[in-house]
C-alpha positions in Angstrom: -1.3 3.4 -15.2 0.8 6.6 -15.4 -1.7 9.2 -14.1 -3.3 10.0 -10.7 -5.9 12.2 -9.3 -9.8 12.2 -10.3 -10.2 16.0 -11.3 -7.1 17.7 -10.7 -4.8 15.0 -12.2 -1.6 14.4 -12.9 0.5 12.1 -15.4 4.3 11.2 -15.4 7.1 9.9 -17.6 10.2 9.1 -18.2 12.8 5.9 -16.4 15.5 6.0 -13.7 18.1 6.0 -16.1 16.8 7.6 -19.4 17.0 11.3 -20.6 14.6 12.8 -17.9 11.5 12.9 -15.2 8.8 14.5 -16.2 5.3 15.7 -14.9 2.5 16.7 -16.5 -0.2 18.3 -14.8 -3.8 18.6 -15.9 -7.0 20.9 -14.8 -4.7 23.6 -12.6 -6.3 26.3 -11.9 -5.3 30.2 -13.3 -4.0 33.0 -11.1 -1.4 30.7 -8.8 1.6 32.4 -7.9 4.0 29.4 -8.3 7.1 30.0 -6.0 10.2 27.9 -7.9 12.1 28.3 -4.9 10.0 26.1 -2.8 9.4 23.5 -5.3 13.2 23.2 -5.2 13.2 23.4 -1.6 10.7 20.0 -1.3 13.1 18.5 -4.4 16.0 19.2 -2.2 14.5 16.9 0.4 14.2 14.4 -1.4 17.9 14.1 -2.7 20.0 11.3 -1.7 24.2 12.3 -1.3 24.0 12.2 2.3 25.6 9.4 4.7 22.4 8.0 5.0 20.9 7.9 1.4 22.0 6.8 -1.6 25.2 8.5 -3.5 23.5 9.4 -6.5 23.4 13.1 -6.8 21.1 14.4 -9.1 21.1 18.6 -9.6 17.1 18.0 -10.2 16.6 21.6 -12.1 13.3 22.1 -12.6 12.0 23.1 -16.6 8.5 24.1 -17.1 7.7 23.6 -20.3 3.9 24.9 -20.5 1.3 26.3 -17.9 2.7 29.1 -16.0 3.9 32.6 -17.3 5.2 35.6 -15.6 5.2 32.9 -12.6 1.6 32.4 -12.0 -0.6 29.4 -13.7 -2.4 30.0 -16.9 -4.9 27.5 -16.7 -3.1 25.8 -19.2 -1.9 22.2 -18.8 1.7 22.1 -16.6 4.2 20.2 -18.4 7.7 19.9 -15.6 10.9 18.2 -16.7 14.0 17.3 -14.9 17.1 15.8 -16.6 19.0 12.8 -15.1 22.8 13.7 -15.5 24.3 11.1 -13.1 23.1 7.9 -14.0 25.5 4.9 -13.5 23.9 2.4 -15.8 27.6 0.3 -16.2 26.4 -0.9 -12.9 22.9 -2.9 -14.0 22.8 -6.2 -15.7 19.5 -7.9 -16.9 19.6 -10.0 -13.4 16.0 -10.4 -11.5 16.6 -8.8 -8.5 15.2 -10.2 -5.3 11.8 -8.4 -3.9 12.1 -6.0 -6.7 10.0 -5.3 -9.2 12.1 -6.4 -12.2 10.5 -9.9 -12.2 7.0 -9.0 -12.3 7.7 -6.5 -15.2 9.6 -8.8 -16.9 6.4 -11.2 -16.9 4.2 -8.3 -17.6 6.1 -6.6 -20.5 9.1 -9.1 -21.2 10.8 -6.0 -22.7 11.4 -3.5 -20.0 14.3 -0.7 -19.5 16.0 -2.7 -15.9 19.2 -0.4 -15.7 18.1 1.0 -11.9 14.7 -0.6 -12.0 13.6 1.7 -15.1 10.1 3.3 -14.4 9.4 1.6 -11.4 12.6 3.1 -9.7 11.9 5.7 -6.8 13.4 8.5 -9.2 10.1 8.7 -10.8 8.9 10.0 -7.6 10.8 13.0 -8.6 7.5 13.9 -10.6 5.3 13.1 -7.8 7.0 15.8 -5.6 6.9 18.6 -7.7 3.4 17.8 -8.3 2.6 18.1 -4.5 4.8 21.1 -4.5 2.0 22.4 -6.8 -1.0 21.7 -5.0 0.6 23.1 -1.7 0.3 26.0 -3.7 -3.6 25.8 -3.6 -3.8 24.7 -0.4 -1.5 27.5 1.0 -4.8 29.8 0.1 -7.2 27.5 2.6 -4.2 27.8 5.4 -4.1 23.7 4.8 -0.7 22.6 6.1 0.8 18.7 5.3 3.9 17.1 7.3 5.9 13.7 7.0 8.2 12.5 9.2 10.1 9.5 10.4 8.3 8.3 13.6 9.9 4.4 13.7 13.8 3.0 12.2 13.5 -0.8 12.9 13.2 -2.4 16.0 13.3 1.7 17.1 9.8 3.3 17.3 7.8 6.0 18.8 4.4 5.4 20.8 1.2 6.8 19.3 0.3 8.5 16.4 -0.9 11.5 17.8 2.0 14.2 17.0 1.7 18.2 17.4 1.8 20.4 14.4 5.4 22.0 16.3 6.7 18.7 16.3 6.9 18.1 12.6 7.9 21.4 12.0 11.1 21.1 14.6 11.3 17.5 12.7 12.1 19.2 9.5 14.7 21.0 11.5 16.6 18.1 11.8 18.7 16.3 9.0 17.0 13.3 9.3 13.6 14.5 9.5 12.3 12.3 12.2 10.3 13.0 15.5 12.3 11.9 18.3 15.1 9.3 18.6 17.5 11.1 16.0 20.3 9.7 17.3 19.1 5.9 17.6 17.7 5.7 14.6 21.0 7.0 13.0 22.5 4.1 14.7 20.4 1.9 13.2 21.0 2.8 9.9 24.4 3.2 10.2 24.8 -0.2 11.3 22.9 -2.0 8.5 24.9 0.1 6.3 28.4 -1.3 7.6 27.0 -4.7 7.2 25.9 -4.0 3.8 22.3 -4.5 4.6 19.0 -2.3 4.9 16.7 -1.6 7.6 12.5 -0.6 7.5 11.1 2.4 8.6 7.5 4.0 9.7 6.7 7.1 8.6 3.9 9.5 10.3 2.3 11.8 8.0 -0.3 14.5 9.0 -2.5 17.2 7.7 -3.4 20.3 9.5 -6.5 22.8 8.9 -8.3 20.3 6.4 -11.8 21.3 7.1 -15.0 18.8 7.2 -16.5 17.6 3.8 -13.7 16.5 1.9 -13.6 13.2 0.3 -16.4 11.3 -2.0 -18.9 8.9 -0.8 -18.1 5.2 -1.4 -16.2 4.6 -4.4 -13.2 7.3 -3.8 -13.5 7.5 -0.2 -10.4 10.2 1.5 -8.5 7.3 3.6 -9.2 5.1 0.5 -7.6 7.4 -1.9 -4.6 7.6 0.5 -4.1 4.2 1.5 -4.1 3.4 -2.7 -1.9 6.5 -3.5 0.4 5.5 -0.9 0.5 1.6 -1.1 1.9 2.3 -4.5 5.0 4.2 -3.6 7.7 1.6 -3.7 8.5 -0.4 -0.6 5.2 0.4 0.9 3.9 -3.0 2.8 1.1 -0.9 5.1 -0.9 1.9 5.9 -2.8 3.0 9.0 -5.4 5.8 9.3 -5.4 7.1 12.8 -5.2 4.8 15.5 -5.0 2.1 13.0 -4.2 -1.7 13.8 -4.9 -1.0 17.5 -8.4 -0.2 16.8 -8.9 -4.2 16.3 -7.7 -4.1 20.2 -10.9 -2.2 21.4 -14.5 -2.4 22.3 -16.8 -0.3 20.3 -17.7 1.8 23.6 -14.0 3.0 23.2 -13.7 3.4 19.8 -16.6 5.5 19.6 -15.0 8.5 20.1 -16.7 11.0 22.4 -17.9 13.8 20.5 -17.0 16.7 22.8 -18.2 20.1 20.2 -18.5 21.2 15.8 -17.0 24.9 15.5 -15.9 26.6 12.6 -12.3 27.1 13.7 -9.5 24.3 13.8 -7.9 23.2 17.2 -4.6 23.8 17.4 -2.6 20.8 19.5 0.5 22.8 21.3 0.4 19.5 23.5 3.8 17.5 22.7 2.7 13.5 22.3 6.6 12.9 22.7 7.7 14.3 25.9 3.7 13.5 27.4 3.6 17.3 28.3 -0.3 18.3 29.1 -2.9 19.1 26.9 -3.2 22.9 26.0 -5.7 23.9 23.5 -5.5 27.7 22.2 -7.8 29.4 19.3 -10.4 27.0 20.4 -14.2 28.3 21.0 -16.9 26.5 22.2 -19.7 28.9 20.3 -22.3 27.2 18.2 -21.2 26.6 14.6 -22.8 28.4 11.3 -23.3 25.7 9.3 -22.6 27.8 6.2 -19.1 28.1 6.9 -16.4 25.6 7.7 -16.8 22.5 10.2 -14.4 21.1 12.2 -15.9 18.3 14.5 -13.8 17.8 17.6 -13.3 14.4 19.9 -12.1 13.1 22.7 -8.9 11.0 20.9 -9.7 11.3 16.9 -8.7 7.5 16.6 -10.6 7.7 13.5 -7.4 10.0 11.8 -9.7 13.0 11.0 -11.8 11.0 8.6 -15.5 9.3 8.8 -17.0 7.6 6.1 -14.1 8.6 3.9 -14.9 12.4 4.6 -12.6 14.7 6.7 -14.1 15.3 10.0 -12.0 18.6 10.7 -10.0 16.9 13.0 -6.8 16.7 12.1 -5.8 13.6 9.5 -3.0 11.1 10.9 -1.7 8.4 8.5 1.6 6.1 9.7 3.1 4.1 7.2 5.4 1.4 7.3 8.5 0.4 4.4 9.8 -2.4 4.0 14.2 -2.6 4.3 15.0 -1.2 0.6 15.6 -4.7 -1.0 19.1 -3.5 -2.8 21.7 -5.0 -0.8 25.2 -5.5 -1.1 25.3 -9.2 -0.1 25.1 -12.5 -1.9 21.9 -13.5 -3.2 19.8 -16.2 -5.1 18.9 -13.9 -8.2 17.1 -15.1 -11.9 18.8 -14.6 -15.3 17.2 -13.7 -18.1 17.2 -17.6 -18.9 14.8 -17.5 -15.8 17.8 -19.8 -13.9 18.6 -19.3 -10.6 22.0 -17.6 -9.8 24.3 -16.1 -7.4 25.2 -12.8 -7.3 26.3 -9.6 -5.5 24.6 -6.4 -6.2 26.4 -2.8 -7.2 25.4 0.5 -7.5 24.1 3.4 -5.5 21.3 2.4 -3.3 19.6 3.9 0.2 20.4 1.7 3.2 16.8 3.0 4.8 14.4 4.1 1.9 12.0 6.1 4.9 14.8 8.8 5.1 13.8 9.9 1.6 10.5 8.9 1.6 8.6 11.7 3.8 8.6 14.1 1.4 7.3 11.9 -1.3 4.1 11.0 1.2 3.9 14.5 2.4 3.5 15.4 -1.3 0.8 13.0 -2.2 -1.4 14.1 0.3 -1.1 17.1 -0.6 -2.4 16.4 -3.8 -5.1 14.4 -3.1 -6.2 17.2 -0.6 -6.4 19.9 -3.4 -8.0 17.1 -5.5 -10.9 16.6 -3.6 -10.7 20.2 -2.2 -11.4 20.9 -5.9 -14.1 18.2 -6.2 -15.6 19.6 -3.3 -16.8 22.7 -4.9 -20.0 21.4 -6.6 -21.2 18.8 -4.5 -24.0 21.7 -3.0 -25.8 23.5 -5.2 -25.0 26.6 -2.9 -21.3 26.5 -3.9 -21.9 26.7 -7.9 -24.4 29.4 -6.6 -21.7 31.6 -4.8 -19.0 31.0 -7.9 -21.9 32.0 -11.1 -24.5 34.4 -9.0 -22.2 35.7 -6.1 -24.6 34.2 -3.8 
């Protein structure tokens, strides 16, 4: 499957090593101002180059082909292409690669492109980013604000999963991107990168402003949707909404979060959960809620990640996810032919020694997406909200 999203969708092509990356994005609504600068901005993020990614430098210009003119959205289906001018392809051989994919698409397809992993190489996520690039641009109108960070490098991690809207934006400040321990989780990667190895990562993603009601019942639940959209970016092994894995530690008296109020304004955290400063609340009010506006329920802890029955709460959502080393490695290993016999070789090319310094803008853009998705979706589950878009109601 090549396309994502249930009504705002998108769909993309194209291989690590062929002519381009491309996007192609479906049910977009008119009168967008799309700012090109930004979309390059998030693109730039994702570049490798540095000391700590891979060296393949891609220029990624952006070419919209179809849906936006005079810089604002049409309506129109957007159709994105970038070129891929630095591919190395001299360096791939038709070799299965160990905890890659090149095995299981060999079985699936038998004839595959495998110079850099073909389509299930992390370039395509190219396409994925300038897709959440786009729907920031919807959300930007409902003050909707997503963040990704590095929260964990290794045997290196941060406590919690808790973090303050100031402390993913001071994150992005930093060349690695990462909420505390810059300089240790450098380290880390520096040092499986002199041993020609690869290390894991956890990456904390969050979303800020997302009021209650998003998300559909049962069958394409919010924290479903995410888990799936983000179990299927490469090197993925696990997902946690909210507190997560140590919700299996407590009783359901603690779980149960304590309902403390509903208002119709977000709270804003100022609190820092990595230097344990106190808890300061500001723009918060404690007078009774109109039910025909916004909710935003608030708890004691929001263990649940902002989201009930696969609905946002109004709280704000918290997902941590965990990558596993990047499987590209520049030692000896047992490898396949493609006369499926075992063999020994050494791996060359280009390849990230920690794929999680790359990786948080990818997640940061698929939650944005899903977010204007169901945003979208949202707007004719009441019969008062087709009523206030056809009789001004």
């Amino acid at each position: 499957m090549n396309s994502f999203g249930t009504f705002l969708k998108f769909s993309t092509f194209g291989e690590s090593h062929g002519k381009a990356i491309g996007v192609l994005i479906d049910n977009y609504p008119a009168g967008i101002k799309i700012d090109i600068d930004y979309i390059n901005l998030l693109l730039k993020r994702r570049q490798g180059g540095g000391a700590l990614s891979t060296p393949r430098k891609e220029a990624d210009e952006i070419n919209i082909l179809s849906g936006v003119f005079n810089g604002v959205s049409t309506g129109a289906s957007i159709c994105v292409i970038v070129e891929n001018n630095n591919a190395r392809s001299k360096d791939y051989k038709e070799i299965f690669r160990p905890a890659h994919a090149d095995f299981s698409y060999f079985a699936k397809y038998e004839n595959f492109d495998y110079r850099g992993g073909g389509r299930s190489s992390a370039r395509e996520s190219v396409a994925r980013v300038i897709a959440g690039a786009f729907a920031d641009f919807i959300l930007k109108e409902f003050n909707i604000r997503t963040y990704a960070s590095l929260c964990a490098v290794g045997g290196i991690s941060l406590d919690g999963f808790k973090f303050s809207e100031s402390e993913y934006q001071k994150a992005l400040s930093e060349d690695l991107n990462a909420l505390g321990f810059v300089s240790m989780f450098i380290d880390e990667i520096t040092r499986a990168k002199k041993q020609h190895d690869s290390v894991g990562a956890s990456i904390s993603v969050a979303a800020f402003g997302v009021f209650a009601g998003l998300g559909e019942t049962l069958y394409d639940k919010l924290d479903a949707k995410i888990a799936s959209a983000f179990m299927g970016l490469n090197a993925v092994k696990a997902v946690e909404i909210g507190a997560g894995k140590d919700l299996a530690k407590m009783n359901g008296s603690v779980a149960n979060d304590e309902f403390l109020c509903v208002t119709n304004c977000e709270k804003k955290q100022i609190n820092s959960n990595i230097f344990k400063t106190n808890t300061q609340i500001s723009n918060f009010s404690y007078a009774n809620a109109n039910p025909k506006k916004p909710l935003f329920l608030h708890t004691k802890n929001n263990f649940s990640g902002g989201i009930m029955g696969g609905i946002s709460t109004g709280e704000t959502i918290y997902i941590k996810v965990h990558f596993k080393p990047t499987p590209s490695i520049f030692k000896e290993q047992s490898m396949i032919n493609k006369n499926l016999k075992i063999v020994k070789d050494t791996l060359v090319g280009r390849h990230d020694p920690c794929v999680g310094v790359r990786a948080c803008v990818i997640l940061k853009s698929m939650l944005s997406f899903i977010l204007a998705d169901f945003l979208m979706l949202n707007s004719c589950a009441k019969i008062e909200n087709l009523k206030k878009i056809y009789k001004g109601e």
